[in-house]
Legacy VTK file of the C-alpha trace (Angstrom):
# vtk DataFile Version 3.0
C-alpha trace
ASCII
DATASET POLYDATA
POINTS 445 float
-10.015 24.454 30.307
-12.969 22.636 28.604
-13.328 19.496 27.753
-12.001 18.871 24.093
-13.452 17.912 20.671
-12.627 14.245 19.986
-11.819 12.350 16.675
-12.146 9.028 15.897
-10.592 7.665 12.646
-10.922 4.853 10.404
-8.203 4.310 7.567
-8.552 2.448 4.950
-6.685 0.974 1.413
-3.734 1.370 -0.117
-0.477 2.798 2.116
-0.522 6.337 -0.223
-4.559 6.566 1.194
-2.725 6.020 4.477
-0.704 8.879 4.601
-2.997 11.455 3.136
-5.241 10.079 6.763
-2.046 10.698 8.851
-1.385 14.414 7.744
-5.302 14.897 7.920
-4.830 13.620 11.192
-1.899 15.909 12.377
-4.102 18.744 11.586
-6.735 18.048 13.588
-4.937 17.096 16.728
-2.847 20.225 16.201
-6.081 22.075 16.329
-7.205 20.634 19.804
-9.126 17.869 18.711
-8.450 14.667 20.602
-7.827 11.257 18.753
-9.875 8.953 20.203
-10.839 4.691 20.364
-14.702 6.010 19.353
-15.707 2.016 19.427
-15.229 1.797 22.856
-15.769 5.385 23.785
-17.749 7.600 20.580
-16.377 10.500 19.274
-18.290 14.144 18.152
-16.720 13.322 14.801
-15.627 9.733 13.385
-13.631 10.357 9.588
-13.715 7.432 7.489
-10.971 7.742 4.884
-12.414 5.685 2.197
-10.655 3.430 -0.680
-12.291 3.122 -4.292
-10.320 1.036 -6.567
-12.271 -2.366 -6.696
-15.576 -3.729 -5.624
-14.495 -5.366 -2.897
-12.852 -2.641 -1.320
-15.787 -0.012 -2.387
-18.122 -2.689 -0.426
-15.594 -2.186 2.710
-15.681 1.304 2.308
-19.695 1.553 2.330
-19.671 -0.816 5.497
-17.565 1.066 7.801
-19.701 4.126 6.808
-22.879 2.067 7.579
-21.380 0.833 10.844
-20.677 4.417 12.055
-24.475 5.399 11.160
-25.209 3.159 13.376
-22.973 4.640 16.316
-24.827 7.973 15.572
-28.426 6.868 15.388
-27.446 5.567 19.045
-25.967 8.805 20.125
-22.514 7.544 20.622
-21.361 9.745 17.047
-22.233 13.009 16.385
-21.031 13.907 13.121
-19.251 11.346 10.005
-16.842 12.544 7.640
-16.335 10.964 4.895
-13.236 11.251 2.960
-10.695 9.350 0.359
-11.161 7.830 -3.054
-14.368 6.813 -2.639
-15.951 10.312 -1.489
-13.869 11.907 -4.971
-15.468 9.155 -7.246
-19.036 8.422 -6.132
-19.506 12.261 -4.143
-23.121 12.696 -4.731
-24.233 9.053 -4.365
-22.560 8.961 -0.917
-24.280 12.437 0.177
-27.873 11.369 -1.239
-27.909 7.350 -0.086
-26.152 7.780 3.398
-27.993 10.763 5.204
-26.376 10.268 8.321
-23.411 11.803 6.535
-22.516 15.208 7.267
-19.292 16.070 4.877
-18.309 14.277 1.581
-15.018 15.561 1.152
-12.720 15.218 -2.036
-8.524 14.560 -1.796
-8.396 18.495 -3.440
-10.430 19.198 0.156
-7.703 17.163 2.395
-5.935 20.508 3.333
-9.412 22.488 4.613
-10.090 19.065 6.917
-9.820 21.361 10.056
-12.471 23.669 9.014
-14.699 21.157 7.640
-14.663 19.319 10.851
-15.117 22.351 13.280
-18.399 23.430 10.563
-19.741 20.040 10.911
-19.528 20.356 14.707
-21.863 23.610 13.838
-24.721 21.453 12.301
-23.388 22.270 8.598
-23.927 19.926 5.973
-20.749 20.213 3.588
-20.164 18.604 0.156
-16.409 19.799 -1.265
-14.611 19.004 -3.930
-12.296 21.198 -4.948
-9.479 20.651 -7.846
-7.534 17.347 -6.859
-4.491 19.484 -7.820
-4.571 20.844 -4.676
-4.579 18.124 -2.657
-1.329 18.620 -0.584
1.819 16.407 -0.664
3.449 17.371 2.176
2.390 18.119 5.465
3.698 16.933 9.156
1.979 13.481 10.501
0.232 11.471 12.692
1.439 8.089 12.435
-0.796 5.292 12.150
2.046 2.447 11.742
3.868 1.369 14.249
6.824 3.474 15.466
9.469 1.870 13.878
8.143 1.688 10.628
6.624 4.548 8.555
5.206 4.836 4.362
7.175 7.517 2.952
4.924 8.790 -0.256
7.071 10.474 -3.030
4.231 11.485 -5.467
0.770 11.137 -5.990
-1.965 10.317 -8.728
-1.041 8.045 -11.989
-0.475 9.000 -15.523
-0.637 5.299 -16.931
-3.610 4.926 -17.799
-4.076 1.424 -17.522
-7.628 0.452 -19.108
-8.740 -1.038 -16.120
-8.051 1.334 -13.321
-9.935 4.205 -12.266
-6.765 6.119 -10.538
-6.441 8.607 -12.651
-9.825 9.958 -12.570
-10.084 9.933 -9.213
-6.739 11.370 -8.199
-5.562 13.185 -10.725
-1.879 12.871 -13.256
1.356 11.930 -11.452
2.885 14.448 -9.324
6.333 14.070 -7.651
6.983 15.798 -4.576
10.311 18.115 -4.475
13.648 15.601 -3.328
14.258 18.288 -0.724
10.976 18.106 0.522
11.065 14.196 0.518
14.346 13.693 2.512
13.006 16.598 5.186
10.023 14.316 5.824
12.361 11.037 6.125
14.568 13.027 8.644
11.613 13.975 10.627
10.328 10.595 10.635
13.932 9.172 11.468
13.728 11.715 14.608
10.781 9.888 15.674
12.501 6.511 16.196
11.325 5.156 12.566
13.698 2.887 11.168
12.454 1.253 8.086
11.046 3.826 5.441
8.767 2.089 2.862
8.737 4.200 0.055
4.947 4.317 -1.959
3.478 6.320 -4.598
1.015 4.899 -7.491
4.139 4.021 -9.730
7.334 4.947 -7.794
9.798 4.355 -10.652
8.633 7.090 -12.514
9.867 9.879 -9.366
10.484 12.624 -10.885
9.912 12.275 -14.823
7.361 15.622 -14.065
9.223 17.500 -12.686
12.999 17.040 -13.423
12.144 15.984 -16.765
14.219 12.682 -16.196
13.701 9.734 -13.835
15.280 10.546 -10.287
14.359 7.730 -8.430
17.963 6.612 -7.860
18.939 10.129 -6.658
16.565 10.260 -4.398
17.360 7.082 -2.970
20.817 7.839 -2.749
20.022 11.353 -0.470
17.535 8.836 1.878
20.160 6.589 2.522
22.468 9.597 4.120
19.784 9.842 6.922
22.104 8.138 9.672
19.294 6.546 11.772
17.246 5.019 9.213
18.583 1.129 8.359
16.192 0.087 5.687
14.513 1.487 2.785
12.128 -0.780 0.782
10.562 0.047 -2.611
6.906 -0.637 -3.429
5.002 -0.291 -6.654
7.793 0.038 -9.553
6.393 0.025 -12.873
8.425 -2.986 -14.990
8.789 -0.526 -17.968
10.973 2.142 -15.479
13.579 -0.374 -13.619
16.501 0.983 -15.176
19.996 -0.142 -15.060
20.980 3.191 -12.986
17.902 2.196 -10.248
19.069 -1.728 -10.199
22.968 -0.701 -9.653
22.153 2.020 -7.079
19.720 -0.759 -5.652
22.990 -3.046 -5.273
25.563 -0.411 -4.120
23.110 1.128 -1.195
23.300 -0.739 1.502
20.281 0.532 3.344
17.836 -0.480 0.417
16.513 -3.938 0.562
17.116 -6.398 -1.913
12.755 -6.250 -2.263
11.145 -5.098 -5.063
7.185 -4.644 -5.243
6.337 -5.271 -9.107
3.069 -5.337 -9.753
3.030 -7.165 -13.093
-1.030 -7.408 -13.388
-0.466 -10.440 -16.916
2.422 -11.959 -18.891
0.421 -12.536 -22.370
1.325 -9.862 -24.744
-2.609 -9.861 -25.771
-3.791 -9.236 -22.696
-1.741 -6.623 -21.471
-1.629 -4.661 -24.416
-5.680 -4.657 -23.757
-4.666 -3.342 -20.177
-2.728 -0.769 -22.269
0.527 -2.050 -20.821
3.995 -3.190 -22.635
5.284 -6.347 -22.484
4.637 -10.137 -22.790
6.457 -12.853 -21.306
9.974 -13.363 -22.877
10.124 -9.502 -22.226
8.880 -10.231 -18.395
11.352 -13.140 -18.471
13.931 -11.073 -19.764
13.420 -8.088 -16.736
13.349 -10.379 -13.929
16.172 -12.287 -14.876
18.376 -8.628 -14.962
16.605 -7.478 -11.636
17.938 -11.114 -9.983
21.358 -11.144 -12.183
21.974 -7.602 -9.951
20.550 -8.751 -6.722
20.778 -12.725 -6.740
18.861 -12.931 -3.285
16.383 -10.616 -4.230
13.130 -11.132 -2.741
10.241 -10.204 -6.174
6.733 -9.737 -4.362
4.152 -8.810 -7.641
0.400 -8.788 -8.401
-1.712 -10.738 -11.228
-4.914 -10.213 -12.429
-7.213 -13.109 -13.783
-10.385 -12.558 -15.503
-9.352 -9.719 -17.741
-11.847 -9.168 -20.894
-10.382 -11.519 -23.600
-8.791 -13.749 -20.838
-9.190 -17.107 -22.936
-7.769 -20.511 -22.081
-4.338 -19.940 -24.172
-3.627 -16.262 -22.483
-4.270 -18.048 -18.921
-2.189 -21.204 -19.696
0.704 -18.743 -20.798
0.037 -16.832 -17.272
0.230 -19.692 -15.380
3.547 -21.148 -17.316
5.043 -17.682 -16.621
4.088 -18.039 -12.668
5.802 -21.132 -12.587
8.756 -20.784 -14.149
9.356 -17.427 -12.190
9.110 -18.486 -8.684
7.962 -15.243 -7.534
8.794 -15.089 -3.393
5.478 -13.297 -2.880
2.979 -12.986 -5.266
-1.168 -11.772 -4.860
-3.540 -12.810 -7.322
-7.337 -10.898 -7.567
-10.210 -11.052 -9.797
-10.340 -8.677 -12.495
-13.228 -6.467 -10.873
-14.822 -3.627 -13.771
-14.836 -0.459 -12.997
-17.421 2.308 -14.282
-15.854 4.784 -16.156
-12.877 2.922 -17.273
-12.126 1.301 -20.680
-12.131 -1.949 -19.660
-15.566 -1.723 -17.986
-17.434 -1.840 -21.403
-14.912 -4.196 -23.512
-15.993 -7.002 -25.041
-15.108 -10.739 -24.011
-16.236 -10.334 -20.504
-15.576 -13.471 -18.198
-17.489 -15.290 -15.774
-16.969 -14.479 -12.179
-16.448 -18.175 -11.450
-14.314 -18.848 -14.345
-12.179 -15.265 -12.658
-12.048 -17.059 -9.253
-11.037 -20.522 -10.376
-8.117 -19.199 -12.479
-7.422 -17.124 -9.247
-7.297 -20.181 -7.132
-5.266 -22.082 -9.596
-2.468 -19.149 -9.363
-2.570 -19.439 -6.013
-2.323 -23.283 -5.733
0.906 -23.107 -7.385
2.109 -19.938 -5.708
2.064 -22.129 -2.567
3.804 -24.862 -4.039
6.288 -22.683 -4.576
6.663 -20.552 -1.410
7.299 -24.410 0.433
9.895 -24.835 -2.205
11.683 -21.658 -0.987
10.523 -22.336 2.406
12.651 -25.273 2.628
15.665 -23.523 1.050
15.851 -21.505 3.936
16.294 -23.962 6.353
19.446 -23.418 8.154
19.589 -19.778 6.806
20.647 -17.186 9.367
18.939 -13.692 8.496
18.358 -10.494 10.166
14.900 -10.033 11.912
13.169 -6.861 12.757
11.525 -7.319 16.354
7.873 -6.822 15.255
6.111 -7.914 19.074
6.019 -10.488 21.329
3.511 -13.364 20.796
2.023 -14.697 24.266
0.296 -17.979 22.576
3.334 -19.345 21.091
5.229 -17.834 23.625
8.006 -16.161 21.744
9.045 -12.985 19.969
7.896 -12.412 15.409
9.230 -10.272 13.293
10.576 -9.776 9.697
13.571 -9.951 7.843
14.201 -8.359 4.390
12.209 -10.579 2.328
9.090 -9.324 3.939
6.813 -6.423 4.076
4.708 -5.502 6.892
1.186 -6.299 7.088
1.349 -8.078 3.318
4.151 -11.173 3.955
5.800 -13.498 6.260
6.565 -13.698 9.515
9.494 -15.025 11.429
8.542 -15.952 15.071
11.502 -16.705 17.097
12.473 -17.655 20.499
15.404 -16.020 22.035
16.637 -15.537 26.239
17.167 -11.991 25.849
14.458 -8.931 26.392
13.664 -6.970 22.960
10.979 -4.099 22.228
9.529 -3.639 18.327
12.454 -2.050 16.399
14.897 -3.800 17.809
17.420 -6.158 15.668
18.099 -9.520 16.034
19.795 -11.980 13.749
17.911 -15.650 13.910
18.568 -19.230 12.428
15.735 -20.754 10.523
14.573 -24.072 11.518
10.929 -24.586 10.619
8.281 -23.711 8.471
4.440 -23.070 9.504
2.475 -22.580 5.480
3.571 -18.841 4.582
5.419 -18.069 8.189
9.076 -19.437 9.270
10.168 -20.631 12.543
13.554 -20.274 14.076
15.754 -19.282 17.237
18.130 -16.232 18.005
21.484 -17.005 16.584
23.915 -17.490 20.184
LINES 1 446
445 0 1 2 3 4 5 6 7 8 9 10 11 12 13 14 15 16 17 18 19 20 21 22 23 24 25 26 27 28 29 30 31 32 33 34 35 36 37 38 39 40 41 42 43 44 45 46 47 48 49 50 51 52 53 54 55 56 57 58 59 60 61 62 63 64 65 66 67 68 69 70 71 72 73 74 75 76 77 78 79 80 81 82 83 84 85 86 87 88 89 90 91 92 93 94 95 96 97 98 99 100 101 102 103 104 105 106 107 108 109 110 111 112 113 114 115 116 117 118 119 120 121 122 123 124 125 126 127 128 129 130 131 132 133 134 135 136 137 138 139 140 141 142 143 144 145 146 147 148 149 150 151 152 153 154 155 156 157 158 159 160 161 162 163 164 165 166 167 168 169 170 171 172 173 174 175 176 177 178 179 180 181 182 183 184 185 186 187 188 189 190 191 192 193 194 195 196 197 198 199 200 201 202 203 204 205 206 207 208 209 210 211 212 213 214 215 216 217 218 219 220 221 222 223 224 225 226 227 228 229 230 231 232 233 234 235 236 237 238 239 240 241 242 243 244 245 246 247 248 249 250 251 252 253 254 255 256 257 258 259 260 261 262 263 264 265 266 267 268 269 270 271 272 273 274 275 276 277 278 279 280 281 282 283 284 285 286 287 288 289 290 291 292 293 294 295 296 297 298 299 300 301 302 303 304 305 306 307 308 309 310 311 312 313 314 315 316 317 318 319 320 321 322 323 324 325 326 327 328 329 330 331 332 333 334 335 336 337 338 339 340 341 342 343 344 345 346 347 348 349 350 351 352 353 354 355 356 357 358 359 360 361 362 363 364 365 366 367 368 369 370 371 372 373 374 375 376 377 378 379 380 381 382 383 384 385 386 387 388 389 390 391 392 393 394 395 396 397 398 399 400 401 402 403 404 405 406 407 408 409 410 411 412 413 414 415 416 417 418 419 420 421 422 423 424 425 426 427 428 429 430 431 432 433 434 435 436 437 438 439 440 441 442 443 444
């Protein structure tokens, strides 16, 4: 038998770009090739599934592409592939600024990755981009997350249309994947020892709207948490206009679904977001998050801000600010508004100063702080249940996370405890310190 083709892979943005990687993946170790560390040993072909949403991760993006020229001009890659957001948005500046590259490849191309990779091996040059309709939603995996732990995407692409954001262009309207085909996936997954589903798509409260013609977000819940071996099911990305009564009660009766709710709020001054061509202001903001906490009273709130927006002016940052503080968010991340060509925003009037953007981001985040040791401290004493995450040889004891926290975003709980435990495993632990954003405590005896 001959030797075989090897892959190397580098993934990289949001968790939805993740899992269009892992089914790209699948297909090309299904095919013969063989995944490969191409760092420490090259690869004939190193894919670099790009993100495009803001400058900084564009800049990221055009790095790692950079770096892998390198590997080639030394002989240690043969081919690059380059696929993702960034590949869809900016195809022909990639193909005529980075030579080295030998496939741009749009998300409508994701399904074809097989042959593009085995052409490329040929000495083809390949630039696709076919309809982003048909990039596929479903498809077996490769995980790239730890085993006990897996993104479970429900839909794809954005129908907002928020004035900033260059989503839609780039992948399309909303989609929503069939329920059946959803809850196959999760048992699959399940089968493969994963035990917390994280459940992603560009707005996840609006599952289903396309094609049920109503929101289905609580059904669909309610079918994932009949999959016996998965124990928790947390919910990213929910659009504030979509958390319905029906989503918050099913949120509360489910036992399996964290009491976490990713709500990416971007502003809380009506002038502002209405310029981002969202609803709301802040008594309305006020008004949500006091429901979402009257139905879940220790319900951990993680959400996004933006400062910096075009027409940001001292009154529409102090209200902001006011509305940070008074919320106590648990988690909260704070970026610079970042202007995007081809969006609405990117030509608006009222533009800001990137230093006045990253001192109102700082100032966010002083506070945030000031209020994460104010919860901090509240949990002193506070017994919770910890997923075993590793074992940390410098401290010298175990870290993982309980329900408050996401992986790879929030806390950590490092704990020390007598008995032997693996990642995945469940302990319950007693909070007794703090260390900034990460808690300290023991296993519960």
């Amino acid at each position: 038998m001959g030797k075989k083709d090897t892959i190397g892979f580098i993934g990289l943005g949001c968790p939805k770009n993740t899992v269009d990687g892992e089914i790209m993946l699948k297909k090309l170790i299904d095919d013969g090739f063989e995944y490969v560390d191409f760092y420490e040993n090259g690869a004939d072909i190193v894919i670099v599934n790009t993100c495009g949403f803001i400058d900084d991760a564009k800049k990221e993006a055009i790095e790692n592409i950079l770096d892998v020229a390198e590997m080639k001009k030394d002989g240690n890659v043969e081919a690059i592939v380059v696929t993702g957001c960034l590949a869809e948005r900016y195809k022909e500046e990639i193909a005529n600024e980075i030579p080295e590259v030998d496939a741009v490849v749009g998300i409508g191309a994701n399904d074809d990755i097989v042959a593009i990779c085995r052409n490329v091996l040929l000495g083809k040059k390949i630039n696709v981009f076919p309809p982003k309709e048909k990039m596929p939603l479903n498809g077996h995996r490769a995980l790239s997350t730890p085993g006990h732990w897996a993104y479970l995407k429900i839909a794809d692409g954005c129908s907002n249309c928020c004035t900033y954001c260059a989503i839609p262009s780039i992948r399309g309207g909303f989609r929503s994947r069939k329920i059946e085909d959803i809850v196959e996936e999760a048992r699959q997954l399940a089968s493969l020892g994963v035990k917390e589903l994280i459940i992603v798509a560009q707005d996840t409260t609006r599952y289903g709207e396309d094609l049920y013609s109503k929101l289905m977000l609580p059904e669909l819940l309610d079918e994932l948490c009949k999959i016996e071996d998965i124990k928790w099911i947390r919910l990213f990305y929910c659009y504030p206009d979509r958390i319905t009564d029906e989503l918050l009660q099913t949120m509360k009766n489910q036992k399996k679904i964290l009491h976490y709710m990713d709500l990416p709020l971007q502003h809380a001054d009506g002038k502002i977001l209405k310029r981002m061509n969202r609803t709301g202001d802040v008594e309305s903001l006020t008004t949500l998050i006091e429901k979402i906490r009257s139905y879940m009273p220790d319900v951990v709130i993680r959400t996004t801000f933006m400062t910096g927006f075009p027409g940001e002016g001292e009154e529409e940052f102090e209200n902001l600010a006011q509305f940070v503080k008074d919320m106590e968010f648990d988690r909260l991340g704070c970026f610079s508004f970042s202007p995007q060509e081809g969006t609405a925003a990117y030509n608006m009037e009222d533009q800001l100063e990137e230093e006045t953007k990253i001192r109102r981001g700082e100032i966010i985040m002083d506070e945030q702080f000031r209020i994460v040791e104010k919860k901090s401290e509240e949990l002193m004493g506070r017994e919770l249940e910890v997923m075993v995450e590793g074992y940390d040889d410098y401290s010298d004891c175990y870290y993982g996370r309980s329900y408050m926290d996401a992986p790879e975003i929030d806390t950590m709980i490092y704990f020390t405890s007598p008995n032997p435990y693996t990642a995945g495993d469940f302990v319950n632990v007693v909070l007794y310190d703090k260390d900034e954003y990460d808690l300290i405590g023991k296993e519960v005896e």
